[in-house]
N, C-alpha and C positions, 0 to 999 in steps of 0.2 A: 528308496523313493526314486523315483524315477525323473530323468531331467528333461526342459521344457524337449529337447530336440528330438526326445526321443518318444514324446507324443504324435499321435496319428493329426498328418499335417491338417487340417480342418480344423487340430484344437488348439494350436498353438497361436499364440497372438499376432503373431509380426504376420502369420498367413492370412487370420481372419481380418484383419487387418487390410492386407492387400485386394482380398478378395471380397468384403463384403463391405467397406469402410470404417472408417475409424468409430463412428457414431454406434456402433453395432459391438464394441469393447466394452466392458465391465471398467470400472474404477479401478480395480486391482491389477487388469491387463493391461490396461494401459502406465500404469507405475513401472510394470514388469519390463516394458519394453526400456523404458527410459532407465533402468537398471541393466538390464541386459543380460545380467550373470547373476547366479546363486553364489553359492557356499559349496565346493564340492566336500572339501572336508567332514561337514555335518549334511550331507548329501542334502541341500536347500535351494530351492532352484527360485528363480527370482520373480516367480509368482506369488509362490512360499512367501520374500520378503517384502512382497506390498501387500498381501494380505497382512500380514502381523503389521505392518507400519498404519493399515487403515483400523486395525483391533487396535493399537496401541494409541492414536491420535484420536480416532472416533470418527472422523471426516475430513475431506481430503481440502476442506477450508482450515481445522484445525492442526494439519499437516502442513500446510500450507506457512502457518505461525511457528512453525518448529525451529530453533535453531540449530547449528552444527550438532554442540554437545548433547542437545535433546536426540537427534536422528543417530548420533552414534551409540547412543543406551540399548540400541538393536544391534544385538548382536550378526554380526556379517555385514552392517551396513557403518564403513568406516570414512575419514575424511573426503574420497574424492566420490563417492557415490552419493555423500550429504550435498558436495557440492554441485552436484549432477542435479537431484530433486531440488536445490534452493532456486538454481538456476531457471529452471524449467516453471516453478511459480513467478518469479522474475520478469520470466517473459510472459506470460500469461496477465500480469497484472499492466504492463505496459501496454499490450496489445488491446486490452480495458481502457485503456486511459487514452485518449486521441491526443496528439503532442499542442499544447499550446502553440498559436501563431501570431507574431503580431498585427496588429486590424482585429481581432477576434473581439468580441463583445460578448457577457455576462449579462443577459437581461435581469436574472431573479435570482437570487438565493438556492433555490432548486435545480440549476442550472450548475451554479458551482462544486455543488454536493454529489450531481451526476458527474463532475467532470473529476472530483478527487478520492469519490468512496473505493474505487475497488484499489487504489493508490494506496491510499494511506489508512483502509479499515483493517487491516493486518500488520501493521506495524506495532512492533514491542515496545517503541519511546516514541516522544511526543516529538512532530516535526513543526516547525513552525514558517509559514511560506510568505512571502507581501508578493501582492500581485502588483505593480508599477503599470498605472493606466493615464490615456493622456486629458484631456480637455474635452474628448466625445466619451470618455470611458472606455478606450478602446484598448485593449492591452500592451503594452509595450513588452514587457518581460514579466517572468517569472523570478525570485529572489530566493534560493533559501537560506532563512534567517538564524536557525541553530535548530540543533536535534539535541535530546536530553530530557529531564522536567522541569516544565516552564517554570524561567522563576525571573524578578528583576534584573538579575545578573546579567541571564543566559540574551532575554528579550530585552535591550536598551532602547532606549528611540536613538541614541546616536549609532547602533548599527543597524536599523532598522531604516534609517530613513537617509546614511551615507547613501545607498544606492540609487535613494529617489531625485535628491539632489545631483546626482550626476548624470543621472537618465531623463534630467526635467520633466519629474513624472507631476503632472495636474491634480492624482487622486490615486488614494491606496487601497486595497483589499487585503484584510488578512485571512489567514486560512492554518490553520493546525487540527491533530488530531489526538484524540481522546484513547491509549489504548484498551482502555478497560470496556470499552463500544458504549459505552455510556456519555453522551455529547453536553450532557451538563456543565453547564459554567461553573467555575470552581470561584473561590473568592478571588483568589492572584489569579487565574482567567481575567478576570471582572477587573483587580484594580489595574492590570497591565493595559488592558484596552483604553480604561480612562486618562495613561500616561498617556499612551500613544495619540489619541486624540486629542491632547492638551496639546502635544510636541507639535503635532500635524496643524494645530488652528494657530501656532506659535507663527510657523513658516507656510502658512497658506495652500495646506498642503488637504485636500479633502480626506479623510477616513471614512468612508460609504458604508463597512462594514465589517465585522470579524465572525466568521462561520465557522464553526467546531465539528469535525465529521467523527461522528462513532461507526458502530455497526449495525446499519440498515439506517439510520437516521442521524439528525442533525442537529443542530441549534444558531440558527443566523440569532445575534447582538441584536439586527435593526427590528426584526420579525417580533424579536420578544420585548421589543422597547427596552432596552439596556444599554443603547448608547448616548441616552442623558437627552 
């Protein structure tokens, strides 16, 4: 089998690449680049390994969801080439995501969910975030609250709302994600929200809302009347 270099330059990625843009690469060519190197041993050249990595995932979204151990089950693709592809989704998702600023305003539900889907619709556990807003609802900061499955434990209102008390936040937003892409409120979704809005009417603390992002959709608390 022949290795990428020793294809006639016009087929090879990193040229077509140079010469015609990146936009003009296959899904595979482009993995390839970001591999760099085959397998000379099994003479596999690193085309070879993002084709079988896109046969083996299905889609370079579900590639995307892959961990370490999952990307090492491909054989020639070992610890720091998994780390190579995590990374490069990584940044791909941050580049998605515009960074939070303080002053920044959330007008609707819809707005939140553009701002956390391609964030957190790939994540294997559930993150859970309070948005700390002040008296216009303008953001102060971003919190995150625990990573894991949500449960009373994990989500307290005493660490939930430590940070609002010291950031004298006016009003909170919550924001977690579903990883099964399904935004459905679960029961402990539902009765953790009602803790928190007890804690928060305790200490004057507004709860505006708690939005569940799944995959391609969402479920805002206010939108479906479930915040009491």
């Amino acid at each position: 089998m022949q290795r990428i270099k020793d294809w006639p330059k016009e087929e090879r990625p990193r040229e077509k690449l140079l010469q015609n843009g990146a936009e003009t690469l296959s899904s595979a060519e482009l993995l390839a680049l970001v591999l760099r190197t085959g397998d000379a041993a099994t003479a596999t050249s690193a085309l070879d390994h993002a084709r079988q990595l896109l046969n083996r995932f299905g889609s370079l979204r579900e590639l995307a969801r892959a961990n370490t151990a999952e990307l090492c089950e491909l054989k020639g693709i070992g610890p720091a080439k998994a780390a190579e592809l995590q990374a490069v989704f990584q940044i791909a998702r941050r580049f998605a995501t515009e960074e939070l600023r303080p002053g920044d305003r959330f007008t609707s539900s819809a707005d939140v969910f553009a701002h956390y889907h391609e964030r957190l619709r790939d994540c294997k556990r559930e993150v859970f975030f309070a948005l700390l807003l002040d008296g216009k609802n303008r953001v102060i900061r971003e919190v995150r609250i625990s990573e894991g499955s949500l449960s009373a434990s994990i989500v307290h209102p005493r660490e939930v709302f430590a940070p609002v008390v010291r950031d004298s936040a006016a009003a909170v937003l919550f924001v977690h994600n579903h990883p099964s892409g399904d935004p459905t409120p679960s029961r402990e979704d539902i009765d953790i929200t009602g803790r928190l809005r007890q804690a928060g009417e305790l200490m004057g603390v507004r709860v505006l809302d708690h939005i569940i992002i799944g995959s391609g959709e969402y479920v805002s608390f206010v939108d479906r009347g479930l915040m009491g």
